[in-house]
C-alpha positions as CSV (number, residue, x, y, z in Angstrom):
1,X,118.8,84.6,81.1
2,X,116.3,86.7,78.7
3,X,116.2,89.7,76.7
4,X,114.5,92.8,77.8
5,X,111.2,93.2,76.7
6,X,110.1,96.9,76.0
7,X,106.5,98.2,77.3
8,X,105.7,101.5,77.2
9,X,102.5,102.8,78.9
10,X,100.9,106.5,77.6
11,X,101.8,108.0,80.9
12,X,103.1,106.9,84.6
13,X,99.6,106.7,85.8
14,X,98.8,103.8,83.6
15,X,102.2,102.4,83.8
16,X,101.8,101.9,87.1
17,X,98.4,100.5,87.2
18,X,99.4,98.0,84.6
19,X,102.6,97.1,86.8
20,X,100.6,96.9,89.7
21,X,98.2,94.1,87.8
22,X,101.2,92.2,87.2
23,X,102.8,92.5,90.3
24,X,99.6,90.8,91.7
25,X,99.3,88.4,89.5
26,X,102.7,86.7,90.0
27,X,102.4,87.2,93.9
28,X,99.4,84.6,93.6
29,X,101.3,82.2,90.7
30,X,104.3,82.4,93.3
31,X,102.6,81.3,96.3
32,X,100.2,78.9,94.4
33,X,103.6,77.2,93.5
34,X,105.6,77.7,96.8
35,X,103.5,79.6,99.3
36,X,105.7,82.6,98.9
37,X,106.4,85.0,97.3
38,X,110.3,87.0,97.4
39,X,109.7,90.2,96.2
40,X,112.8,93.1,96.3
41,X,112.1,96.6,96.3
42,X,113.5,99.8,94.1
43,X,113.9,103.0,95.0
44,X,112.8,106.1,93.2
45,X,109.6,107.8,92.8
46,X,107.5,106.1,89.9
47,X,107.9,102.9,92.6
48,X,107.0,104.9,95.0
49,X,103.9,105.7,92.6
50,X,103.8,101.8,92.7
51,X,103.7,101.7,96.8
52,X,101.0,104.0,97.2
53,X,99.1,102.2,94.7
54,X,99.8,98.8,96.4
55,X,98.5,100.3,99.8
56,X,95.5,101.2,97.6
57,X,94.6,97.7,96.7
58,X,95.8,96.2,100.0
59,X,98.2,93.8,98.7
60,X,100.5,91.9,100.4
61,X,100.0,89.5,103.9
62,X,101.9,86.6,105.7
63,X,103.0,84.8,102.6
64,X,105.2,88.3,101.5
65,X,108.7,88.7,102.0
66,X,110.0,92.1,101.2
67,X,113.7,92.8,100.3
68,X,115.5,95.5,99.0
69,X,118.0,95.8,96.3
70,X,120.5,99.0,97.7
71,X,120.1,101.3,100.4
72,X,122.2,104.6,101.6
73,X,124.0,104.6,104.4
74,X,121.8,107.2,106.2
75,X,120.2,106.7,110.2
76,X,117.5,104.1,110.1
77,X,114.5,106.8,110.3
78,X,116.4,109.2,107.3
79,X,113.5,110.2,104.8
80,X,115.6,109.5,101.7
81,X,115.8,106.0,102.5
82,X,113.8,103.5,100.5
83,X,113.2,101.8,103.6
84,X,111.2,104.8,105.0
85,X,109.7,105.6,102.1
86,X,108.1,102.3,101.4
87,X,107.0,102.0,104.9
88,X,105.2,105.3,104.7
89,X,103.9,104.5,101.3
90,X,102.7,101.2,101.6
91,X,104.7,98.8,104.1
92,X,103.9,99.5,107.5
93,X,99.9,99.4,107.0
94,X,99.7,96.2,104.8
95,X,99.4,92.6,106.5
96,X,102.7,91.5,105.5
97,X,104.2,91.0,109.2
98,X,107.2,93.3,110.4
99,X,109.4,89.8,110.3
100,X,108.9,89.4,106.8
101,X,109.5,93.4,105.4
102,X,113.9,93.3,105.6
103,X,115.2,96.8,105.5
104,X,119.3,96.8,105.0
105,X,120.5,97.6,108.3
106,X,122.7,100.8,106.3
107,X,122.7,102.7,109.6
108,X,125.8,100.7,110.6
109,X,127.8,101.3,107.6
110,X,128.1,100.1,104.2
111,X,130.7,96.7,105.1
112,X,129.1,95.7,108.5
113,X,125.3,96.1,106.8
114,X,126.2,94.2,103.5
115,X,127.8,91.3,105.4
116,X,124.5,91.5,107.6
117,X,122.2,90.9,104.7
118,X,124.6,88.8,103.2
119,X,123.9,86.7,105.9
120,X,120.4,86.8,106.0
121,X,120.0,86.0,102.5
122,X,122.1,83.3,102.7
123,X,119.3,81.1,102.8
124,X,116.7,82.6,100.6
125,X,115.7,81.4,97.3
126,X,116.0,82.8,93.9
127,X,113.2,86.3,94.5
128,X,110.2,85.8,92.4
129,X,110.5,90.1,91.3
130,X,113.0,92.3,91.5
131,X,112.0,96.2,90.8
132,X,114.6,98.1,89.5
133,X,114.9,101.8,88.4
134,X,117.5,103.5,86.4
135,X,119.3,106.9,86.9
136,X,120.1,109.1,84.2
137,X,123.5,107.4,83.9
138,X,122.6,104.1,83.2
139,X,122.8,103.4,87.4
140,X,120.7,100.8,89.0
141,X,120.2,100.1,92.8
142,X,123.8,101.8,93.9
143,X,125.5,99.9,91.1
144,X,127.2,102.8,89.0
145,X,128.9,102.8,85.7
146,X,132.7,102.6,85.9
147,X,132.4,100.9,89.6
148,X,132.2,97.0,90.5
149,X,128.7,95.5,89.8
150,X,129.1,91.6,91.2
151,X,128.3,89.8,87.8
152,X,130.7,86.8,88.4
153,X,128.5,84.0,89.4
154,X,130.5,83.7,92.6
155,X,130.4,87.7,93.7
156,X,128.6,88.0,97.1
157,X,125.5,88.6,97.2
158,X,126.0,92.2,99.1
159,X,128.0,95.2,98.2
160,X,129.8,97.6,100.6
161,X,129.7,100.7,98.1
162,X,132.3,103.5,99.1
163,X,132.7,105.7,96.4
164,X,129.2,106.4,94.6
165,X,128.8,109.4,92.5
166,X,126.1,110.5,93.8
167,X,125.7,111.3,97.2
168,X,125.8,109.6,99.9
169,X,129.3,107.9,98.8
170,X,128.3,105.4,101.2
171,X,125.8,102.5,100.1
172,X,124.9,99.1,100.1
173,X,123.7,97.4,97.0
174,X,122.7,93.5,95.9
175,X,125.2,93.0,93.4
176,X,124.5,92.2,90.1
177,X,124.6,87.9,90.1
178,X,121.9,88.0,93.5
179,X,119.9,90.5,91.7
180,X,119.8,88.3,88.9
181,X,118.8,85.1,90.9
182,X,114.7,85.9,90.1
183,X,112.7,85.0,88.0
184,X,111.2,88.3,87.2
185,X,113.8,91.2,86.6
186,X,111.5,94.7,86.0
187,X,112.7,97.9,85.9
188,X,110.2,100.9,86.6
189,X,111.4,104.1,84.3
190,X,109.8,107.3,83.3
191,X,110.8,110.4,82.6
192,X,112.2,112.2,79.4
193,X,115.3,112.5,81.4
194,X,115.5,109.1,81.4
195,X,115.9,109.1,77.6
196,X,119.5,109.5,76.7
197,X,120.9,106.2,79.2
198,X,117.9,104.1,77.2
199,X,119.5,105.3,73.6
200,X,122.6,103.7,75.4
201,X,121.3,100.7,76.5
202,X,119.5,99.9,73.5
203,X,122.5,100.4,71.8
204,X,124.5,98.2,73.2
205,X,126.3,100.5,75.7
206,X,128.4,98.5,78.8
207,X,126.0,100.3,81.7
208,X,124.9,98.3,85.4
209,X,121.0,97.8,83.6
210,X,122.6,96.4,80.5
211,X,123.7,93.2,82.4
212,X,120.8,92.7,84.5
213,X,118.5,89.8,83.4
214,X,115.9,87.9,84.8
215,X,115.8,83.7,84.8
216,X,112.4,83.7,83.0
217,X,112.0,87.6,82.2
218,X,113.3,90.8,81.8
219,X,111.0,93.6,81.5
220,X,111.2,97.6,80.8
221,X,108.1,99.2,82.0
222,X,108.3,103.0,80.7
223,X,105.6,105.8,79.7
224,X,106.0,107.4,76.7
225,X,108.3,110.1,78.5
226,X,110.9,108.1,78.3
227,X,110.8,106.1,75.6
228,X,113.6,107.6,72.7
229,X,111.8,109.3,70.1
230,X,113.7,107.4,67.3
231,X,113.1,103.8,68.9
């Protein structure tokens, strides 16, 4: 596992083009290696700054899998789910094929839909990226301070979520170990909001991002916004 490294871009416009490069870049070392390339999306909106700029470039095809690391229990069309929202934004005009883009089925509830995609990733590999965000509490995918995050190398890989502060209550999140199984851990963050959780986590604080780390990186991509004055 390795220690974050910090990058902090002027604004979210560059942050995002930067993250985009790299995002490309790995796709083709992944499939140059193993002829695909497992990535797992975030929610939020500087990823969804990410999607649209994906679209732009036209990236993705046949050798893309797409995952997701939490979804909310909402009906399968809802517009707050990240599903959706990457499908508008990107997704559902690229060439990676309808088989390979894996929504969580959260429509049927948060045990039935995590045993689901349990199931289906039963026989995936460690992801090449995961994109993460962070909430203002320290929160990443629907894993929430104070609740269980799945860090024990034998927690499933899925996570029925029943009780999340924020709403809906109902979720489904990759726990903390499967989100850890890639060798590219990223979390997107912007915003000055953002700023008091980061004084936390740099500090040591016990919070859901704190734990998460990838096999051969961890990185924090932020703009300036974000980043605490006094770091």
């Amino acid at each position: 596992m390795t220690l974050p490294e910090w990058r902090v871009f002027a604004d979210a416009d560059l942050l995002v083009a930067r993250l985009a490069d790299a995002l490309a870049a790995e796709a083709e070392a992944a499939i140059a290696a193993r002829s695909v390339f497992h990535l797992v999306l975030a929610g939020g909106t500087t990823p969804l700054a990410l999607y649209r700029a994906l679209a732009d470039r036209r990236a993705g095809d046949t050798r893309w899998h797409v995952w997701y690391g939490d979804e909310r229990c909402r009906p399968a069309e809802h517009p707050e789910r990240n599903s959706v929202l990457a499908e508008a934004a990107w997704l559902s005009a690229s060439r990676i094929p309808p088989e390979n883009r894996r929504p969580i089925p959260a429509e049927r509830g948060a045990q039935v839909a995590a045993t689901l995609y349990g199931d289906w990733l039963r026989e995936v590999p460690d992801f090449d990226v995961v994109l993460l965000g962070m909430g203002e509490d320290g929160h990443t995918a629907s894993l929430f301070p104070g609740h269980v995050w799945g860090t024990a190398a034998d927690s499933p890989d899925v996570l029925a979520v029943h009780d999340a502060p924020k709403p809906p209550s109902e979720r489904v999140s990759l726990s903390a170990a499967r989100l850890g199984r890639s060798r590219c851990v990223w979390f997107v963050i912007a915003g000055a909001g953002k700023r008091e959780a980061l004084v936390k986590w740099k500090s040591g604080a016990a919070l859901p991002v704190s734990v998460m780390r990838g096999e051969q990186e961890t990185v924090v991509w932020l703009d300036a916004a974000a980043w605490p004055e006094d770091a």
